[in-house]
C-alpha positions in Angstrom: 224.6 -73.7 256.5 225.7 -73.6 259.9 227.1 -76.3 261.7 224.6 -75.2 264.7 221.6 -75.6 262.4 223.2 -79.1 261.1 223.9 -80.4 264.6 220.2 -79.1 265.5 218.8 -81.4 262.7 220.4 -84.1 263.0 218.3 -87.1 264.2 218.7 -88.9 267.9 220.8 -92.3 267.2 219.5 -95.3 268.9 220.9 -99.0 269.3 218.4 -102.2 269.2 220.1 -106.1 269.0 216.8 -107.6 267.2 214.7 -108.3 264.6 214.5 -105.1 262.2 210.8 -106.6 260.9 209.6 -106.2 264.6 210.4 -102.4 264.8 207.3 -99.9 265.0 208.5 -97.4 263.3 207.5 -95.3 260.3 209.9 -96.5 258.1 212.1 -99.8 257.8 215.3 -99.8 255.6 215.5 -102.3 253.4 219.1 -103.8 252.4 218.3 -105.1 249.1 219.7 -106.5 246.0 219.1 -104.7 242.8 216.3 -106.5 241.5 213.8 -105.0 244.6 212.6 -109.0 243.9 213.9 -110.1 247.9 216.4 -112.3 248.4 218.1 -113.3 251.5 219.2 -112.1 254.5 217.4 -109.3 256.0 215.7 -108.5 252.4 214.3 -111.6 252.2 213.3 -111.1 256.1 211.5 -108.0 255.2 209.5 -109.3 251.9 208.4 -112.8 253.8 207.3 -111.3 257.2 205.8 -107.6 255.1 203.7 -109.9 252.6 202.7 -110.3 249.0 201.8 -106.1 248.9 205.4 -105.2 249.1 206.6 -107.8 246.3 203.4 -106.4 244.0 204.5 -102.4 244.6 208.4 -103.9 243.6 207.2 -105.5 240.4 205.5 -102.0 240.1 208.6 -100.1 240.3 210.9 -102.5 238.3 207.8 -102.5 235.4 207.9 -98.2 235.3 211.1 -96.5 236.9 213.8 -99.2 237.2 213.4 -101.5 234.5 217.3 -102.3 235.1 217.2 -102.6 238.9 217.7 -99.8 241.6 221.3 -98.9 241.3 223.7 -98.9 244.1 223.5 -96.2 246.5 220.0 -95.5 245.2 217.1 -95.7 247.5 212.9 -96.1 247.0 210.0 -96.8 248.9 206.9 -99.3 249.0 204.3 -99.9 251.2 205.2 -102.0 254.4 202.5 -104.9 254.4 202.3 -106.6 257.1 205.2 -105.1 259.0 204.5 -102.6 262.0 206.0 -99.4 259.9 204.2 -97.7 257.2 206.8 -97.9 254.6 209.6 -100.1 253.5 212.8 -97.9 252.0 214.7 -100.1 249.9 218.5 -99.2 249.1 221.4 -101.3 247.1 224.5 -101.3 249.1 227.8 -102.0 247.4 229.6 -105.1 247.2 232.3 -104.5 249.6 236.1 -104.5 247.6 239.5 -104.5 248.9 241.1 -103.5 245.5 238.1 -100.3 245.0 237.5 -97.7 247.7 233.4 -97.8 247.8 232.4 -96.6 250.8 231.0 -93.4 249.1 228.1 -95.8 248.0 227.5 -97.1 251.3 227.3 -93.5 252.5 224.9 -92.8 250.0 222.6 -95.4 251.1 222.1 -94.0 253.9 221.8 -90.2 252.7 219.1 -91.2 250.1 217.4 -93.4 252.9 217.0 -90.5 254.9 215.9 -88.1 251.3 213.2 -90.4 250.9 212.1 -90.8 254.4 211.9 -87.1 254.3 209.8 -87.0 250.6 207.4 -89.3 252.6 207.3 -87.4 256.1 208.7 -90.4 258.1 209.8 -89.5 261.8 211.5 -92.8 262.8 213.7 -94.9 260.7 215.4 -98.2 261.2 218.5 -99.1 259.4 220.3 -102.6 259.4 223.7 -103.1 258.8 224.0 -102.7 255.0 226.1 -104.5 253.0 227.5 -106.6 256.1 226.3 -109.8 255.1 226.6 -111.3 251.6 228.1 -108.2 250.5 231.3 -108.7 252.5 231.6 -105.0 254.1 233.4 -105.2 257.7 231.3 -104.2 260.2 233.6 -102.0 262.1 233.7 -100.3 258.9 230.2 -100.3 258.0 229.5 -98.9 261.4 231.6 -96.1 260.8 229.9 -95.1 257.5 226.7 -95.2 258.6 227.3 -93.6 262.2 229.4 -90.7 260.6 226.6 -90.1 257.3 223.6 -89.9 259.5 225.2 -88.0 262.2 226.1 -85.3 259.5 222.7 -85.5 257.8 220.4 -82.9 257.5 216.9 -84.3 257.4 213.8 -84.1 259.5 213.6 -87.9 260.6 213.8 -87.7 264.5 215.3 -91.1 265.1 217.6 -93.1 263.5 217.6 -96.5 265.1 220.2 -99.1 263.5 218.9 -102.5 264.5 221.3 -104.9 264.9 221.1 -108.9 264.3 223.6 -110.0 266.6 225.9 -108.9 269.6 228.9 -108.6 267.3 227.2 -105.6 265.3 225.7 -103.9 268.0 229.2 -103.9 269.5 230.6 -102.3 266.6 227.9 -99.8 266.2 228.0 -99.1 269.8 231.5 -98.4 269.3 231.1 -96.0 267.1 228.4 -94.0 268.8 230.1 -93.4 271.8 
């Protein structure tokens, strides 16, 4: 492939400090723990403001496909409730290490993300900051990752908007965009 025709499909980058359950967009990116169960942060965001539906289609998926959890780096999707996007993507991002280089996991989150926003047709995607929270991953780092995969994806999402929770993030990520 040529890097004309990867630069051609490559989705617009946006920036938004907020509330990732607030975004009207066809698909939300979930960072989530294994278990697709919630949890905290903005998983646990995501399953209180999307509702009982999205909890119900998780049971669902660990019941059939992931009996053992959704490993790390994978990604799947569920309906989005009550949010304002259609679908919720749910992806494991690695615990961050300083003794184990793993950032080829975080990079996969965001590559199989953007594979299953493109199985389901999704034009606009939001991505937090995975694996910044709990999961210990520096965000200049994180930003890096996630700026750097997306920009060198080839998928047919339009937008790519990482949603930030705090000033300190979008700093970072603005950073790294510029």
């Amino acid at each position: 492939m040529s890097s004309d025709r990867a630069a051609a499909r490559a989705p617009r980058l946006t920036l938004v400090q907020g509330d990732i359950t607030e975004q009207a967009v066809d698909a939300v990116v979930n960072a989530a723990n294994s278990s697709l169960l919630g949890g905290g942060g903005v998983d646990g965001a995501i399953h209180r403001r999307g509702g009982p539906d999205i909890l119900a289609e998780c049971r669902a998926l660990r019941a059939s496909h992931y009996g053992r959890g959704l490993p790390t780096g994978q990604a799947v999707a569920t309906t989005a409730g009550r949010l304002p996007a259609r679908w919720v993507i749910h992806t494991v991002g690695p615990v961050h290490s300083a003794s184990e280089d793993r950032s080829d996991l975080l990079a996969s989150c965001h590559r199989e993300s953007l594979r299953v926003a493109d199985e389901l047709g999704a034009r606009t995607v939001a991505f937090p900051a995975i694996s910044t929270g709990v999961y210990g991953w520096p965000i200049e780092d994180a930003a890096r990752i996630a700026v750097e995969t997306v920009r060198a994806a080839d998928t047919a999402v339009e937008e790519v908007r990482f949603v930030l929770f705090d000033e300190r993030a979008y700093a970072a990520f603005a950073a790294r965009m510029e």
